[in-house]
N, C-alpha and C positions, 0 to 999 in steps of 0.2 A: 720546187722542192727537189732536195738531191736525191738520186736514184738510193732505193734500198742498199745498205751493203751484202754483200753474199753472206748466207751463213756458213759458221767455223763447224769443222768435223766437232761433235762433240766425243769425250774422251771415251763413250761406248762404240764409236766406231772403229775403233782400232781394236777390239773386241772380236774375234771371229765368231761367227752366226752361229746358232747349235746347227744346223743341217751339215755345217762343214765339220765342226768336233765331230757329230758323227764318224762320218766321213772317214775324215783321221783316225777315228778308233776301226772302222774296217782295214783301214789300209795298213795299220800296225798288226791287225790281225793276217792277216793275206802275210805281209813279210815277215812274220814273226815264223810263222809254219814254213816259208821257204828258206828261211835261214838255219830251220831247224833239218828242212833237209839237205841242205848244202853239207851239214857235216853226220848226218844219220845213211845218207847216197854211199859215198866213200866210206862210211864204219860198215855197214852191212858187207859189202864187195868185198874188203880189205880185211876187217875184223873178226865180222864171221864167218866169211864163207874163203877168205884167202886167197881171194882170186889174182892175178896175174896184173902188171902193169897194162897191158895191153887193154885186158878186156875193161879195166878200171877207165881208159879211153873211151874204147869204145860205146861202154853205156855212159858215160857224159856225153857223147856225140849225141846219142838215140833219145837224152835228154834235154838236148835243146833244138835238135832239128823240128821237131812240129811247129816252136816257137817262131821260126823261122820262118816254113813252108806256109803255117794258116794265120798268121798276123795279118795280113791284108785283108784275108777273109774274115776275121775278127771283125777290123773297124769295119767293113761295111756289114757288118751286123750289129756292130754298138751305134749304127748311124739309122740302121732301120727301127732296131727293137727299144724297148724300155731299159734304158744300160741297168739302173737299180735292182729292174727283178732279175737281170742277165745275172749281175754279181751275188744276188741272192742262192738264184739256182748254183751259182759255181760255186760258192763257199760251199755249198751242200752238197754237191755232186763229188768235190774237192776228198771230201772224207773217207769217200770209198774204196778209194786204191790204198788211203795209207791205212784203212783199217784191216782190209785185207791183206797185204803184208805182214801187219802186227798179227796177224792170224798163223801165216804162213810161219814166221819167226817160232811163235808161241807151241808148232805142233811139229816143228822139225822139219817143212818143205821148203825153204827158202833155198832160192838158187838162182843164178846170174840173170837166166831168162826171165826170171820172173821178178828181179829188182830191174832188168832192162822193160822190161812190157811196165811195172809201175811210171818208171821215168817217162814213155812215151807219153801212157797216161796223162801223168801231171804238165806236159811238156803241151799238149793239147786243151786244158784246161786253161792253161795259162797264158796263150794264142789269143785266146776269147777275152779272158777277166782283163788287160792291160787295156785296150782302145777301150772296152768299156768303163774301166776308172777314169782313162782320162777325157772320155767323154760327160760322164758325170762329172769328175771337177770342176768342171767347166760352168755346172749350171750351180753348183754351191759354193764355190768360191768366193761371191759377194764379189766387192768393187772393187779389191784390191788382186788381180791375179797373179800378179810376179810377189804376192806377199804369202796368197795361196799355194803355190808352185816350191815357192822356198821351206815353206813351213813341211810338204808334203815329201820335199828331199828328206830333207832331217829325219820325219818320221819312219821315212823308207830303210836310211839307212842302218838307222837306231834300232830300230823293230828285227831288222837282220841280222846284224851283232848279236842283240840281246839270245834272237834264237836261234842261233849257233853255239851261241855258249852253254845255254837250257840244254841243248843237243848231245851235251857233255856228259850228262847223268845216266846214260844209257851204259856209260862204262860202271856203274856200280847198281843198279834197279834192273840191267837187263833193254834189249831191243824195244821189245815190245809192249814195255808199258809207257816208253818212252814215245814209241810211235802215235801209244794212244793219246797220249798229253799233246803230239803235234796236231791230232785229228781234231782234238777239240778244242785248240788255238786258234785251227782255220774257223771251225764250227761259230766260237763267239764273230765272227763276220758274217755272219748270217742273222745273227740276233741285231747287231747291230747297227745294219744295214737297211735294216725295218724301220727306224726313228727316223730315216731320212723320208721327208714325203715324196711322193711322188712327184716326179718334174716334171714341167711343163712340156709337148707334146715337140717330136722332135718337127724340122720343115719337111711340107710334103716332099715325098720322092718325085719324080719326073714320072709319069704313066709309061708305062710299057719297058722301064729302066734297070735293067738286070743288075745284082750285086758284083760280075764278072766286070759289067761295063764301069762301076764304080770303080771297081779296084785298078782297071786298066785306065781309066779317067785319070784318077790318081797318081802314078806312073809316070804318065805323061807329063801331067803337070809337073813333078817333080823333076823330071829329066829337063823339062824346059826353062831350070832356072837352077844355073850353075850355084846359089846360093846354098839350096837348099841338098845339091847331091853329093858336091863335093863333100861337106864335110861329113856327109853322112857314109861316103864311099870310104873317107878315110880313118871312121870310127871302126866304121866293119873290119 
């Protein structure tokens, strides 16, 4: 008898999973509020407070250096912990700074230091929530990952636009109510983030295996394969 033939994908497989829609409705949320600050950063500085070229630099720097500095420390904590309740806690955690702002806006205290301490803020937040999305991708992605990956572009970038443009309305409603619509943009990623279940457990750590020695692990390896540093030397 002839061997079985393999079976054809049926046409629900090209179907993504709901734990991945999930997914993508977080991750529309997360860049939907950071797009919303990309142009609410610069209105605050500029619009209402008049501040100077310079310091409009400087608090973008103070904006994305955390990014910078605790990203590695990130992934070895998206590689220890449960990435879903990690993103859970940050969407929620996420809210705090911009609601406080919207405060600050709302009562007349708003001033450069304190749209630059917001920016660190989110700038640390945001350190954490990245390795852990894309450590979660990882396990709801289904079987297709480069269809996953692509899809998650698009959403990324779309979700950004979309709230930058939202970030618009501030010129006619006012800062602060504007900032609260950003807070509870991030906020649905919290809600949403819950429908995903719980992922299977990540691989043991090595015993006695510090998250420093991770990141320095990491490092190395990267350094030791021109593939991966160069381009990444020449994106930076």
């Amino acid at each position: 008898m002839a061997p079985p033939s393999p079976a054809t994908p049926s046409p629900d497989s090209a179907v993504a999973p709901p734990d991945f829609r999930w997914f993508g409705a977080a991750i529309a949320s997360w860049f939907g509020c950071f797009g919303m600050q990309s142009t609410l950063f610069s209105w605050l500085l500029v619009g209402e407070l008049g501040a100077s070229d310079e310091w409009v630099g400087i608090a973008q720097t103070a904006n994305m250096l955390p990014s910078i500095a605790l990203i590695l420390i990130g992934g070895a904590a998206a590689d220890r912990l449960d990435p879903r309740r990690v993103l859970i806690a940050l969407h929620a955690l996420g809210t705090l700074p911009i609601l406080a702002l919207s405060a600050a806006v709302a009562f007349g205290a708003l001033s450069v230091p304190l749209v630059m301490t917001f920016g660190v803020s989110m700038g640390v937040i945001s350190a954490f929530s990245m390795p852990a999305r894309d450590t979660l991708l990882s396990r709801v992605a289904g079987d297709d990952m480069m269809r996953a990956v692509t899809t998650m572009t698009a959403v990324q970038f779309g979700a950004q636009a979309t709230g930058a443009l939202l970030a618009g309305i501030a010129r006619w409603v006012g800062s602060a109510p504007t900032l609260v619509l950003q807070a509870l943009v991030l906020l649905v990623g919290t809600v949403v983030t819950r429908h995903i279940p719980d992922p299977p457990p990540a691989p043991a750590q090595t015993p006695g295996k510090s998250a420093l020695h991770d990141v320095l692990d990491g490092l190395r390896q990267v350094a030791n394969e021109p593939r991966l540093w160069s381009p990444l030397v020449l994106v930076f």
